[in-house]
N, C-alpha and C positions, 0 to 999 in steps of 0.2 A: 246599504253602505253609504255612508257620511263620504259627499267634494270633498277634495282634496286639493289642498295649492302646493306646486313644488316650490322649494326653497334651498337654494344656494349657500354655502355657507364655505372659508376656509378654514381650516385645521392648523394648528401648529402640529411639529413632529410627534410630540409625545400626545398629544391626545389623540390624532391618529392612529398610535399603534396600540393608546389604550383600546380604541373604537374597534380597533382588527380582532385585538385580545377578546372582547366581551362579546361581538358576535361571533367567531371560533366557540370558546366556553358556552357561551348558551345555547347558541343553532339560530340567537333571532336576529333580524336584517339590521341594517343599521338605521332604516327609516325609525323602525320599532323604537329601538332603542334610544334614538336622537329625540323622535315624538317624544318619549318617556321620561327622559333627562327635560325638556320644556314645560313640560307639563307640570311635574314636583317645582320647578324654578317658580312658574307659575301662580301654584297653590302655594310654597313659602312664602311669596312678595307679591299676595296679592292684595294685602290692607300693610300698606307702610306705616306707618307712626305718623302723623302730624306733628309741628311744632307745638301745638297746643296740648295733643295727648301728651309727650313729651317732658313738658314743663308741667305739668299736671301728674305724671307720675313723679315725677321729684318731689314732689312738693311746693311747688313754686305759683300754686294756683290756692288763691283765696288768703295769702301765707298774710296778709297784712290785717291786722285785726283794726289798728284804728284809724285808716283811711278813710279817706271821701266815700260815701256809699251814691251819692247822686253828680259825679263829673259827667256824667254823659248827657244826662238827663236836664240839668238844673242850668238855664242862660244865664245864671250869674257868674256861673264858672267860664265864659268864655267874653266877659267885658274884657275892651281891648283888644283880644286875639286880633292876630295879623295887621297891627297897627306900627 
């Protein structure tokens, strides 16, 4: 059997009497089911989006066809800068 850490947590009213309802209906404790409600949360949101996925799924990546293809690369591009 997998440590375990306790953890403390408050309830608003209704999710409290949802949390009564579901271990009544099941038979399982509410560690179980608390554990279980964290875990799916968990697994949902465990890779968020970046701004750059993001903007990449829109479209918004590569979208400029005749840009500068060397501003990062090329020191002519930054004569003067911070002058």
């Amino acid at each position: 059997m997998m440590a375990t850490d306790r953890l403390s947590i408050r309830l608003t009213e209704p999710l409290r009497s949802g949390l009564d309802a579901m271990v009544e209906a099941t038979g399982r404790t509410e560690s179980d089911i608390a554990r279980e409600a964290i875990e799916d949360y968990l697994r949902r949101h465990a890779k968020l989006p970046t701004c750059f996925d993001l903007a990449e799924q829109a479209g918004m990546i590569g979208c400029v066809a005749s840009g500068q293809r060397d501003l990062s690369t090329n020191p002519r591009h930054m004569e003067g800068f911070g002058k």
